[in-house]
C-alpha positions as CSV (number, residue, x, y, z in Angstrom):
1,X,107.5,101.1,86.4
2,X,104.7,100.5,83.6
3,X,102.4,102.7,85.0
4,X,104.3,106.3,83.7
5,X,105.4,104.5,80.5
6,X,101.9,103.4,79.7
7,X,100.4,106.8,80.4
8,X,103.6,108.6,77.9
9,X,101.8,106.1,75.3
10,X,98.6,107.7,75.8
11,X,99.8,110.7,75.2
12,X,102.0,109.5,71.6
13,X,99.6,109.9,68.7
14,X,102.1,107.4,66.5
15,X,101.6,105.0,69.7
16,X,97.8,105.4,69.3
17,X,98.1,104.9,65.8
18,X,99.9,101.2,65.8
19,X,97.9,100.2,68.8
20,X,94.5,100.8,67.1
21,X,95.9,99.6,64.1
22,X,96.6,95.9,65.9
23,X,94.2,93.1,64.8
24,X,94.3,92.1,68.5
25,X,93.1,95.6,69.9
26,X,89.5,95.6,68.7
27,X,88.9,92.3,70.1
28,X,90.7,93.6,73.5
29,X,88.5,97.2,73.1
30,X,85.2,95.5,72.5
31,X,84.9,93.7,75.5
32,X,85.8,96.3,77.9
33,X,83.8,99.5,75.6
34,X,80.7,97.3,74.6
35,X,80.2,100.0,71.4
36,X,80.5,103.2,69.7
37,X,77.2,104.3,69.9
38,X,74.3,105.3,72.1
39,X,72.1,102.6,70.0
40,X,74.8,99.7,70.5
41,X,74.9,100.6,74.3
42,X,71.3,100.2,75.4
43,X,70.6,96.5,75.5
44,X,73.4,96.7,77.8
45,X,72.2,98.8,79.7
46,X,69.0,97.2,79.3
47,X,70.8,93.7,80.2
48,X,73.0,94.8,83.2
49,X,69.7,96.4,84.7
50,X,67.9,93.5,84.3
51,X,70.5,91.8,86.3
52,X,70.1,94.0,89.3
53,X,73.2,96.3,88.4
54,X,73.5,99.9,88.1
55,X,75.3,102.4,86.0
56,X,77.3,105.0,85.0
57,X,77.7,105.9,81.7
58,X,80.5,107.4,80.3
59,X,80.5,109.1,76.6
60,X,84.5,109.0,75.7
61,X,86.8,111.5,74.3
62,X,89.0,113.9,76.2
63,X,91.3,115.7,73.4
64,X,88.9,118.8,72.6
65,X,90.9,121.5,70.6
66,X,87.7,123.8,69.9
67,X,84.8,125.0,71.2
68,X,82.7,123.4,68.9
69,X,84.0,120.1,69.6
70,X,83.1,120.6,73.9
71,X,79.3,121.5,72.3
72,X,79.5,117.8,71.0
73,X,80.3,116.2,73.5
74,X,77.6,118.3,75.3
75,X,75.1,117.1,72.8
76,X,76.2,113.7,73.2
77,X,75.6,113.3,76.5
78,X,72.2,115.1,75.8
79,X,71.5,112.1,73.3
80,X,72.4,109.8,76.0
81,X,69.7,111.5,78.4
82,X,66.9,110.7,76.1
83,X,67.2,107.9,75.5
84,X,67.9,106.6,79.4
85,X,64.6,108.3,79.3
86,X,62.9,106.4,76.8
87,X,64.0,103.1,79.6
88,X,62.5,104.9,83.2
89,X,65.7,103.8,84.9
90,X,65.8,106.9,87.4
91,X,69.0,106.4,89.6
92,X,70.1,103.3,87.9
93,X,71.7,104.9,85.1
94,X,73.0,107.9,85.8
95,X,76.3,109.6,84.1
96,X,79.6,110.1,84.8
97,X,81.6,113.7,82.8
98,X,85.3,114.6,82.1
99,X,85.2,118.5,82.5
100,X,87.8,118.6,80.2
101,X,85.5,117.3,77.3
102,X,83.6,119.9,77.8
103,X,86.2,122.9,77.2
104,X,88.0,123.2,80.4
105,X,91.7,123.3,79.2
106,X,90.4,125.8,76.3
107,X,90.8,129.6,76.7
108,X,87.8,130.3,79.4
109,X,87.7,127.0,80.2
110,X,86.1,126.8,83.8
111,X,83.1,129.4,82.3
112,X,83.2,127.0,79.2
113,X,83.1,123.7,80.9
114,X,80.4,125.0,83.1
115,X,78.3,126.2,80.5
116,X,78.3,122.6,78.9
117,X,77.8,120.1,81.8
118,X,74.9,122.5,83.4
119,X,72.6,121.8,80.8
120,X,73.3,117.6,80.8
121,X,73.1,118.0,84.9
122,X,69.3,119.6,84.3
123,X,68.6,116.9,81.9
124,X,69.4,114.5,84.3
125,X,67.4,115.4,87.0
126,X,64.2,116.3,84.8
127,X,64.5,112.1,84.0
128,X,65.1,111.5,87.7
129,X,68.8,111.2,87.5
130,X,72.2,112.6,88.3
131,X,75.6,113.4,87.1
132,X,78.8,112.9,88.3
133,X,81.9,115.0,88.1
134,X,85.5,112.6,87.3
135,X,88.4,113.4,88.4
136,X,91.3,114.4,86.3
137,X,94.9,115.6,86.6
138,X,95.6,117.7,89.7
139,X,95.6,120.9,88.1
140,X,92.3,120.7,87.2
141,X,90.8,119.9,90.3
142,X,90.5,123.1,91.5
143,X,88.2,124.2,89.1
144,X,85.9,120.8,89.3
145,X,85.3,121.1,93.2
146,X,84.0,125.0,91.8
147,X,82.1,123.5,89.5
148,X,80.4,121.2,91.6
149,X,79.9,123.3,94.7
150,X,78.3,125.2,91.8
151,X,76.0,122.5,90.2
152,X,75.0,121.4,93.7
153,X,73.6,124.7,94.6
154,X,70.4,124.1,92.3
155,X,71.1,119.9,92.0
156,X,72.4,118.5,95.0
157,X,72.6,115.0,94.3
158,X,75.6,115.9,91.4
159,X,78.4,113.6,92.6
160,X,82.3,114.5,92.4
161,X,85.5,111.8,92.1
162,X,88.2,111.9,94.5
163,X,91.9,110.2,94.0
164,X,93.6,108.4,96.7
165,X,97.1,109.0,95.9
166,X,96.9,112.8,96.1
167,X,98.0,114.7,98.9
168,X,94.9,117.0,98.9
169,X,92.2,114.2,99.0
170,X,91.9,113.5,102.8
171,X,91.2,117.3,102.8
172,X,89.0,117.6,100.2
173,X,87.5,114.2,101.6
174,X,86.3,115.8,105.2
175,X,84.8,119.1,103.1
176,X,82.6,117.0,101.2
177,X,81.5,114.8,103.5
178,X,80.7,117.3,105.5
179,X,77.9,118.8,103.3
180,X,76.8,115.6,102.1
181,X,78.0,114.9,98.4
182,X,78.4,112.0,96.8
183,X,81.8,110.8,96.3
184,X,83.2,108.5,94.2
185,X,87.1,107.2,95.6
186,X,89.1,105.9,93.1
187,X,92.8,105.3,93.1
188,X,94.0,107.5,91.1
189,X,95.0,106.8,86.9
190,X,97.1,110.0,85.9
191,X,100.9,110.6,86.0
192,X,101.4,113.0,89.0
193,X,104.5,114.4,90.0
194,X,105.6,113.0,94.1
195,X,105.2,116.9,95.2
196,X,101.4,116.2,94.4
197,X,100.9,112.5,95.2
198,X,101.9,109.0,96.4
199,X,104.2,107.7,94.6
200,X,104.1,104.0,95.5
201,X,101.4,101.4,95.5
202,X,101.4,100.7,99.8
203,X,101.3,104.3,100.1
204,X,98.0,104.8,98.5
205,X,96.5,101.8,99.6
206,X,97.1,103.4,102.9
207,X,95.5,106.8,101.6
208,X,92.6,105.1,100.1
209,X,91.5,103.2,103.4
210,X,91.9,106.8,105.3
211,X,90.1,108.5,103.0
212,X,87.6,105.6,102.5
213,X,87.1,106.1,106.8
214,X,86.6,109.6,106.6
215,X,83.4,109.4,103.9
216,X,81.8,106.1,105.5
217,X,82.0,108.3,108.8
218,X,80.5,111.4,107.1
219,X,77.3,112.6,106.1
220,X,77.8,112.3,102.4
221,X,76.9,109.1,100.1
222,X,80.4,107.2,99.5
223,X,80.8,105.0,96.2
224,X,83.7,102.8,96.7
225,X,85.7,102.8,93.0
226,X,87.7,99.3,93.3
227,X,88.2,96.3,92.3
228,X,90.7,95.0,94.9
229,X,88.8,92.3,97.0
230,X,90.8,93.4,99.8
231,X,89.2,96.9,99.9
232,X,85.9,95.8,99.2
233,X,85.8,93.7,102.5
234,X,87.2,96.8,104.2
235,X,84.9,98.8,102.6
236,X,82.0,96.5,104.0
237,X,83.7,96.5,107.3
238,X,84.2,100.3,107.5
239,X,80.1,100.8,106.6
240,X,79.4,98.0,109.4
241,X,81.3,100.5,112.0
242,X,80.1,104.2,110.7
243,X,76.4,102.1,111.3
244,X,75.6,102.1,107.1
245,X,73.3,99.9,105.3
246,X,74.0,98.1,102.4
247,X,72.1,100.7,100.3
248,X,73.8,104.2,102.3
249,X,77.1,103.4,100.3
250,X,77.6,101.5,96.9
251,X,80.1,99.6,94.7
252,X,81.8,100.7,91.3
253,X,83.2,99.1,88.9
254,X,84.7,98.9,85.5
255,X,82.5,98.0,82.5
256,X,84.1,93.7,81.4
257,X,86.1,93.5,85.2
258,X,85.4,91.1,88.0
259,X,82.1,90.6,86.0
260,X,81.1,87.9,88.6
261,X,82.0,90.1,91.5
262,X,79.5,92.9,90.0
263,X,76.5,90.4,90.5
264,X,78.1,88.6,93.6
265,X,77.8,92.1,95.4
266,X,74.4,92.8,93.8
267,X,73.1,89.6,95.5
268,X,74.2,90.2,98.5
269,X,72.2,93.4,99.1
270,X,74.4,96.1,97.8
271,X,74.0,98.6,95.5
272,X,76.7,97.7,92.2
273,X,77.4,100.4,89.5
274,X,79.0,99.3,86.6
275,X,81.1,102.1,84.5
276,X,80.6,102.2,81.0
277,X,82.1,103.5,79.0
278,X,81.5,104.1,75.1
279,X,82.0,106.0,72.0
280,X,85.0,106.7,69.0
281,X,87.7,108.3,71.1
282,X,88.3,105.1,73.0
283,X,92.3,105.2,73.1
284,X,93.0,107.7,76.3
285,X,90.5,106.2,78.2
286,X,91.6,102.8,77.5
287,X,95.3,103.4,78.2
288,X,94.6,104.9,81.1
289,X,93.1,101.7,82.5
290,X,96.2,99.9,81.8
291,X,98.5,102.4,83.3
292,X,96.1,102.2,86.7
293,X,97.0,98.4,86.9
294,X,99.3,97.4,85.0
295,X,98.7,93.8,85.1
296,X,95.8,94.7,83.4
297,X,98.1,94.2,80.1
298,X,98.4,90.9,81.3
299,X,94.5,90.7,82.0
300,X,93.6,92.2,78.6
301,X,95.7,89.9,76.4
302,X,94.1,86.7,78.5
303,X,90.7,88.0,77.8
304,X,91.1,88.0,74.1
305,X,91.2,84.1,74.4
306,X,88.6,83.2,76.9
307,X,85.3,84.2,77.4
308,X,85.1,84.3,81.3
């Protein structure tokens, strides 16, 4: 029942207001965003690569009003390109977009949102690394999937996000593992209404191990967003049975969650991306988190006092 509250909160600007005005949020906010800034994210990076970790970086803010505002955020992520240049990661540290930041919900929006991500997607792959389309609310998938059959036309290796608890997704799973994208599987963060998606917890667990089958048994390159222990073994098992090697699948997780588990995987031959995210519009994101797992309030307000 938190879930929908959580993501109403999200959406209250007097809500966003007292929450970033709490002493205890900054703590909570630091360690999951490690900074606001492409210069207070690199020895991160620098540090979680040198650990044998991947990533996906993730520049925040999703509430653009203006045109102007969805060329920022292009020229963010272009910031963020040269510099992951400057460290010769390749594939290590590639980059994760919310069409939406880039104009989609303005008037032209799918033309708009295009002509943003296309020039951070050739960016990418002139520094030997990729993009990948996330998911958002169901009525904007449509124009995503365009997006990317799109960008994969001239850059193949652009990755899109899927959501378990949505009706569509086995679907849309089979078409793109059929031509061979990569797909990141997530549960699924937004409010949906039950015509569009699960509505319970069982039911996309269900969904997420079906889906999960269909890309391990595709031609695609699955990347297993989770951090439930149970679907990582069956992840692992699933790869075993469609005849995958460790590195023909990979891992993702949050940026500051299961932290241990990140490197435990790492060890044991698998390729682990961690997402990161930073920036100044850290509140939707953030929320959103908590209304994925709503324990996660619980799991926040205990990492404010320990360090593990």
């Amino acid at each position: 029942m938190l879930g929908p509250v959580i993501l109403a909160a999200s959406r209250s600007d007097r809500i966003r207001r007292l929450v970033s005005a709490a002493p205890v949020t900054k703590q909570v906010v630091d360690r999951f965003i490690p900074g606001e800034s492409v210069d207070q994210v690199v020895p991160i990076i620098q540090d979680l690569t040198d650990r044998g970790l991947e990533l996906t970086m993730d520049v925040v803010g999703e509430d653009i009003t203006t045109p102007e505002q969805a060329a920022a955020a292009r020229d963010a992520y272009l910031e963020l390109v040269g510099r992951l240049k400057e460290l010769d990661l390749g594939t290590r540290a590639e980059m994760s977009v919310k069409l939406s930041m880039f104009g989609q919900a303005l008037d032209g929006g799918h033309e708009l949102a295009l002509a943003n991500v296309r020039p951070v997607v050739e960016a990418a792959a002139a520094i030997g690394t990729t993009v990948t389309l996330d998911a958002e609310d169901h009525t904007t998938l449509d124009s995503m999937f365009a997006i990317h059959e799109e960008l994969r036309e001239d850059f193949p290796e652009t990755g899109c996000v899927i959501q378990a608890y949505l009706y569509r997704t086995e679907a849309d799973a089979r078409r793109l593992a059929a031509n061979g994208s990569r797909v990141r599987l997530v549960k699924g963060a937004y409010k949906e209404p039950a015509e569009v998606a699960y509505q319970r917890k069982p039911e996309t667990d269900k969904a997420y191990v079906r889906v999960l089958r269909i890309l391990m048994e595709g031609d695609g390159y699955p990347m297993v967003g989770s951090h439930d222990p149970r679907l990582i073994s069956i992840a692992q098992e699933l790869g075993r049975r469609a005849g995958r090697k460790p590195a023909e699948y990979e891992f993702q997780m949050l940026y500051g969650i299961r932290s241990d588990e990140h490197l435990r995987l790492a060890a044991e031959g698998h390729r682990m991306r961690v997402y990161t995210a930073y920036g100044t519009d850290w509140y939707g994101y953030f929320m959103r988190r908590l209304a994925e797992k709503p324990a996660n309030l619980l799991f926040f307000a205990r990492s404010v006092l320990t360090k593990d």
